[in-house]
C-alpha positions in Angstrom: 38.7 7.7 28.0 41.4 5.9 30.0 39.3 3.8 31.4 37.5 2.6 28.5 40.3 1.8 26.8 41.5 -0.4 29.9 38.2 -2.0 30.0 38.1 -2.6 26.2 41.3 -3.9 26.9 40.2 -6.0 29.4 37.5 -7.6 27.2 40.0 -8.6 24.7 42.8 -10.4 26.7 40.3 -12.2 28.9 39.0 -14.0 25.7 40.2 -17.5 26.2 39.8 -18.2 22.2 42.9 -16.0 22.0 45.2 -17.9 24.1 44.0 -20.9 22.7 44.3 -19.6 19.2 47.9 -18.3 19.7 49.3 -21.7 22.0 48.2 -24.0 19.1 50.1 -21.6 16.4 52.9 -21.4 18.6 53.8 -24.8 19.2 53.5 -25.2 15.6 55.7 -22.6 14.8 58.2 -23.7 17.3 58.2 -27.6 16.0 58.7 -26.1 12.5 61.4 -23.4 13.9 63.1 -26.3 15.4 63.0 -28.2 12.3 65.4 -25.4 10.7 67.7 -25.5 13.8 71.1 -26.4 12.8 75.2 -25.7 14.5 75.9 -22.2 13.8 78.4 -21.7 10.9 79.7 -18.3 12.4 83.1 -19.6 12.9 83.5 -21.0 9.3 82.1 -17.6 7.9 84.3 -15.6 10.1 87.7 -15.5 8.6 85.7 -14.3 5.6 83.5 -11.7 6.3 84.1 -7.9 6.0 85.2 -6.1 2.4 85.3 -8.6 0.1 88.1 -8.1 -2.7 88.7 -9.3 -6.2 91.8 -11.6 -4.8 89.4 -13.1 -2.2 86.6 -14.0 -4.9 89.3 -15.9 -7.3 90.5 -17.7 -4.1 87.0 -18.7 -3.3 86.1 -19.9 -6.5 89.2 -22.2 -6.6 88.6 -23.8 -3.3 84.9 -24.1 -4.5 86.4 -26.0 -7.2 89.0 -27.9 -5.0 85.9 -29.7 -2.8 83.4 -30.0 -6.3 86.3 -31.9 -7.5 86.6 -33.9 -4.8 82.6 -35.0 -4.6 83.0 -36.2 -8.0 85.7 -38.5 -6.8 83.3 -41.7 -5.1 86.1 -43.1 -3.2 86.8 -39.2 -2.0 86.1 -38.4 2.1 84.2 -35.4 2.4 84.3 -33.9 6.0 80.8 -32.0 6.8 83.2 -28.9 7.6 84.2 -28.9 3.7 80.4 -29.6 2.9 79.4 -26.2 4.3 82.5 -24.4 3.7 81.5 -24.8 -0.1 78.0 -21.8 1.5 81.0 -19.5 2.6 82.2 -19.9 -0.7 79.2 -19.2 -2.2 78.6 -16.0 -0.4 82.0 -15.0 -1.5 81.3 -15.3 -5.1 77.9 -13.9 -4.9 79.4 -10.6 -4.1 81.2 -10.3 -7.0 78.7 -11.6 -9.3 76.4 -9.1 -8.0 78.2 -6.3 -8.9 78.9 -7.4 -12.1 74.9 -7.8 -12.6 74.9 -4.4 -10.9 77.1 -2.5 -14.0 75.0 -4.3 -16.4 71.8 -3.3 -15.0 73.2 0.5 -14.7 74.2 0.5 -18.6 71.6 -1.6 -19.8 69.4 1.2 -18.3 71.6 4.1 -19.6 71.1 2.8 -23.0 67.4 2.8 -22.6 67.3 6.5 -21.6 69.9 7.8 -24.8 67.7 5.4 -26.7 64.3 6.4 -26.1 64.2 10.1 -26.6 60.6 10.3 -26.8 59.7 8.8 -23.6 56.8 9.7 -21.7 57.6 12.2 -18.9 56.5 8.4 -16.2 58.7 6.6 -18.3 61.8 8.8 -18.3 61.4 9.7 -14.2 60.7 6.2 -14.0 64.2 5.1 -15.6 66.1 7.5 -13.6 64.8 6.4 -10.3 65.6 3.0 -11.1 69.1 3.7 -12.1 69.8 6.2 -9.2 68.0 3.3 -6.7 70.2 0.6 -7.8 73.9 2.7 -8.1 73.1 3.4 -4.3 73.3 -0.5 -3.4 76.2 -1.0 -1.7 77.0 -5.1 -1.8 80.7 -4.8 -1.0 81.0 -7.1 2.2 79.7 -10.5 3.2 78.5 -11.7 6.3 77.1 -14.6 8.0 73.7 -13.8 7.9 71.9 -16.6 8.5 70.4 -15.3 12.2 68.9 -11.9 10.6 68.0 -13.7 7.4 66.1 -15.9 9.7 64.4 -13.4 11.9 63.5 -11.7 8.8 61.6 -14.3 7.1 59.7 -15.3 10.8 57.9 -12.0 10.3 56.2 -12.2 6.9 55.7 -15.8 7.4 54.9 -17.4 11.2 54.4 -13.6 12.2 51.9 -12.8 9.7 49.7 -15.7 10.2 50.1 -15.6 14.1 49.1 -11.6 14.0 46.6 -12.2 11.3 45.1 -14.8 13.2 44.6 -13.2 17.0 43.4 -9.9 15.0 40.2 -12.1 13.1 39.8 -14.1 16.8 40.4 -10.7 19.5 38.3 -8.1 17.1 35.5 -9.8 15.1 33.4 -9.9 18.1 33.9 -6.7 19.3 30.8 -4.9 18.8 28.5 -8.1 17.4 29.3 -9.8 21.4 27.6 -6.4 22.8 24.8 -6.8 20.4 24.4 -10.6 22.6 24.7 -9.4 25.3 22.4 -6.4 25.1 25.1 -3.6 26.6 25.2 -1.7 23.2 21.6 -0.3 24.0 23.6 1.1 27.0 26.3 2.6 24.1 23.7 4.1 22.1 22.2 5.6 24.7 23.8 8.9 23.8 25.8 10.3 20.6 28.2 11.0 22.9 28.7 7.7 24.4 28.7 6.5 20.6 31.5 8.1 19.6 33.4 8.1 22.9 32.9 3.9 23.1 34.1 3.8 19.4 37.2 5.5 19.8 38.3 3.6 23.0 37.7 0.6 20.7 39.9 1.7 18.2 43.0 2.9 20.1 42.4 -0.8 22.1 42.4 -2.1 18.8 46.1 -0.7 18.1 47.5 -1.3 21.4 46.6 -5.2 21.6 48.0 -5.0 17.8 50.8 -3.3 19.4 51.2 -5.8 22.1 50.5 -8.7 19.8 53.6 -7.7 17.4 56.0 -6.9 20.0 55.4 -10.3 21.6 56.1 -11.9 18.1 59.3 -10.4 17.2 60.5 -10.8 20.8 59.9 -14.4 20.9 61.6 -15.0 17.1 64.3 -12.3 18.4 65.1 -14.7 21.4 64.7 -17.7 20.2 67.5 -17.2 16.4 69.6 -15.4 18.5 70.3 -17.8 21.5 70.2 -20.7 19.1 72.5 -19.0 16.1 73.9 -15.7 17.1 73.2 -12.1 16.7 75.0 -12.1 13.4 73.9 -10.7 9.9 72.6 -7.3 10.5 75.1 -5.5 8.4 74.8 -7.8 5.3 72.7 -5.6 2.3 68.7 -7.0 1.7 70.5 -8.1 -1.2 72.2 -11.3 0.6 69.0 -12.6 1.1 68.3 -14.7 -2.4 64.6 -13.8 -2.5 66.0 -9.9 -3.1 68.6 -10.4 -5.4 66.8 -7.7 -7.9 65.3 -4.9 -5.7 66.7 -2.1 -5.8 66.5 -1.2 -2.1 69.9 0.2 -0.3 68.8 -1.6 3.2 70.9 -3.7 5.4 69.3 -6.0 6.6 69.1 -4.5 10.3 67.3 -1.7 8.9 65.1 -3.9 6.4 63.5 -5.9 10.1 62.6 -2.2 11.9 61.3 -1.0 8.5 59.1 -4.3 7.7 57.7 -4.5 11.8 56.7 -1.1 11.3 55.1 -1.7 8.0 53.5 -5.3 9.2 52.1 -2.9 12.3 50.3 0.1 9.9 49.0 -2.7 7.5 47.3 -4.6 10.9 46.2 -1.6 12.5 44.5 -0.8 9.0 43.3 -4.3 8.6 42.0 -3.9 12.6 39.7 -1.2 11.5 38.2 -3.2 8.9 37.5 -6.0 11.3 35.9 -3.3 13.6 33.4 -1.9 10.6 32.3 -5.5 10.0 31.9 -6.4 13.1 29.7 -3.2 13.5 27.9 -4.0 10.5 27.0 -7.6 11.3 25.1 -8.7 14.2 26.6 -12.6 14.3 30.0 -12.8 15.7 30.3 -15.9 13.5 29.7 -14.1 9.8 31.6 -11.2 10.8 34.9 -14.1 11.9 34.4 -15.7 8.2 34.1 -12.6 6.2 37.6 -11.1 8.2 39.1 -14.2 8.0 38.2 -14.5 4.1 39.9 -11.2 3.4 43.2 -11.9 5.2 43.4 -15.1 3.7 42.0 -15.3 0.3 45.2 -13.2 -1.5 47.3 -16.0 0.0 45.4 -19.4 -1.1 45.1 -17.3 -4.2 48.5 -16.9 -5.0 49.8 -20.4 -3.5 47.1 -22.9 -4.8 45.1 -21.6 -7.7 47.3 -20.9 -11.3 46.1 -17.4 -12.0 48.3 -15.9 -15.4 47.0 -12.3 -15.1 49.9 -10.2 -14.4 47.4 -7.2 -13.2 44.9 -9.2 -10.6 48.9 -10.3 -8.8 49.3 -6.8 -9.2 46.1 -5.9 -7.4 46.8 -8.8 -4.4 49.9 -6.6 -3.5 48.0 -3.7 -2.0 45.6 -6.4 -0.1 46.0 -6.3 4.0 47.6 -10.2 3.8 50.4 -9.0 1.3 51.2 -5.8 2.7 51.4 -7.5 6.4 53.9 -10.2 5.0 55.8 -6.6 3.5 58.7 -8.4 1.5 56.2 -8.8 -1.6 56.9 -4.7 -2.1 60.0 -4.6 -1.7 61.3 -7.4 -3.9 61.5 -6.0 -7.4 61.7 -2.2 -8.4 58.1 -1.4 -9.2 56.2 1.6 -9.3 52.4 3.1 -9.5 52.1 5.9 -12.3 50.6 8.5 -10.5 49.5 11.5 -12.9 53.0 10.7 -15.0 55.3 10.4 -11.5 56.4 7.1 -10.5 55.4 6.1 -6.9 57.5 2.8 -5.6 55.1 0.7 -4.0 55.7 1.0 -0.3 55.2 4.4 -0.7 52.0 3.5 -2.8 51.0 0.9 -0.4 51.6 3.2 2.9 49.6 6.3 1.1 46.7 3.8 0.0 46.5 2.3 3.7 46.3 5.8 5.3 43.2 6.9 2.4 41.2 3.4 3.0 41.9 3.0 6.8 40.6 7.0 7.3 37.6 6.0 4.9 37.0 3.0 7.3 37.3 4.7 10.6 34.4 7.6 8.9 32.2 4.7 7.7 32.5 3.0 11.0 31.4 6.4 13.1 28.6 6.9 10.4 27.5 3.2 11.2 27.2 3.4 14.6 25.8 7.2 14.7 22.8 5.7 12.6 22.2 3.2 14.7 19.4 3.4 17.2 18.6 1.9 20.7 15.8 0.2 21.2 
């Protein structure tokens, strides 16, 4: 079994359509990273960061005020420092107004459970989760966090496409290239060879995914860190602007290990799809568009085409593009009703990736058990 899986490793690094597939994103990614490059604000942040009290917000908001005046003034010199420190200030105040949003989420729910006494037993679980999710947010300190936030955001976006991309070009023509080149009448020689070939395929499959992510978030690791810092990692999710309303107590430390891990399960389940239809297609070509249609179609759908149906954006959640780029889960509290029990959606999502990935895997064993050699 060992060395299958090196040889089936073997075949998929030696494909030069990966290298030249992942150099050509990467030097796009890297003119677009540079783009974003900027001085790090660290130092400007620095005297502020840490517990952030009531005194400290009020001082903020009237040296906010201070430099606002002063831009409306046309004959007023505005040093850059000033410009920026006006973000430091910001960050300030966002703390306190996100408690104060906090409070009234917490009542405004509270009033919801005394008021509805006939609730349904999803809707009254449901209500209490949210409130007992969102009192465990802790938004107390600010930090600079523009390093993390960065990092963050290169998984679910460069990361996800990068990944996406090698998976469609490294795996599509895993089993149609041994239908060219004749070896799978060699593989289906005997049902033991069958089943023995497919699972050194799959466990390739995860390591090269494996690989492939590690070699991702190392380079974005590297590259924000030497050019901005290692700041940010204590700062709540909440910082970020994009996850102002969910209800998840992560820093943002946390948040990056918990979305590589969940960008990893949703490839490795999105690999095993690649590896039925490659086994169910005989053209390496058809079974690259049809993998490349599913990763991609959520996306273009959601970007480019002005679908109002609440429930079909629902739906595109739980596809293998949205649940690699993660954050779409974790944004908002939402939840699945599952027999009258509410399941959040990362739970929903991880339980519906282990069902369909398992189901994949069978089918895929089934397909080539059926098949005969010539």
């Amino acid at each position: 079994m060992k060395d299958l899986v090196k040889f089936e490793l073997y075949k998929m690094f030696t494909q030069k359509t990966i290298y030249l597939v992942a150099a050509l994103l990467m030097i796009v990614t890297l003119f677009f990273l540079y783009q974003m490059k900027g001085p790090s604000l660290h130092s400007l942040y620095q005297k502020w960061e840490g517990p952030v009290t009531a005194q400290e917000i009020e001082l903020a908001k009237q040296k906010d005020d201070e430099i606002v005046q002063k831009q409306a003034n046309p004959k007023a010199d505005i040093s850059w420092k000033e410009l920026k420190l006006r973000n430091v200030y910001d960050a300030v105040i966002e703390v306190g107004m996100y408690n104060a949003s906090q409070k009234r989420k917490i009542h405004h729910i509270e009033q919801k459970i005394n008021n509805q006494k006939n609730q349904s037993n999803y809707v009254h679980h449901n209500l209490n989760l949210k409130e007992k999710m969102i009192k465990d947010i802790d938004y107390q300190d600010m930090y600079y966090n523009r390093p993390a936030t960065q990092i963050i955001d290169f998984v679910g976006t460069y990361g996800y496409v990068i990944l996406g991309a090698l998976i469609v070009v490294g795996l599509s023509s895993i089993f149609t290239q041994e239908v060219t080149t004749g070896v799978n009448q060699y593989m289906l020689s005997s049902k033991l060879g069958r089943r023995t070939i497919v699972l050194a395929k799959i466990i390739a499959s995860i390591i090269f995914i494996f690989i492939s992510l590690l070699f991702l978030v190392g380079i974005d690791l590297v590259y924000w860190i030497l050019t901005d810092g290692n700041y940010g990692w204590k700062a709540p999710l909440q910082s970020i602007q994009k996850f102002w309303e969910s209800p998840y107590s992560f820093d943002l430390g946390s948040y990056l290990w918990i979305k590589v891990a969940f960008q990893f399960l949703a490839a490795c389940g999105f690999a095993m799809f690649v590896l039925l239809v490659s086994a169910l297609t005989r053209n390496s070509i058809i079974s690259f568009f049809i993998s490349g249609f599913v990763i991609a179609f959520p996306i273009l759908v959601e970007q480019f085409i002005p679908f109002n149906m609440d429930t079909f954006y629902t739906l595109l959640k739980f596809t293998y593009a949205d649940m690699m780029i993660v954050d779409v889960l974790f944004q908002e509290f939402n939840t699945v009703n599952l027999f009258g029990y509410p399941v959040l959606y990362p739970i929903f999502a991880i339980g519906l990736l282990v069902v369909s990935t398992s189901l994949i895997v069978y089918l895929l064993y089934k397909v080539m058990a059926k098949k005969q050699a010539a």
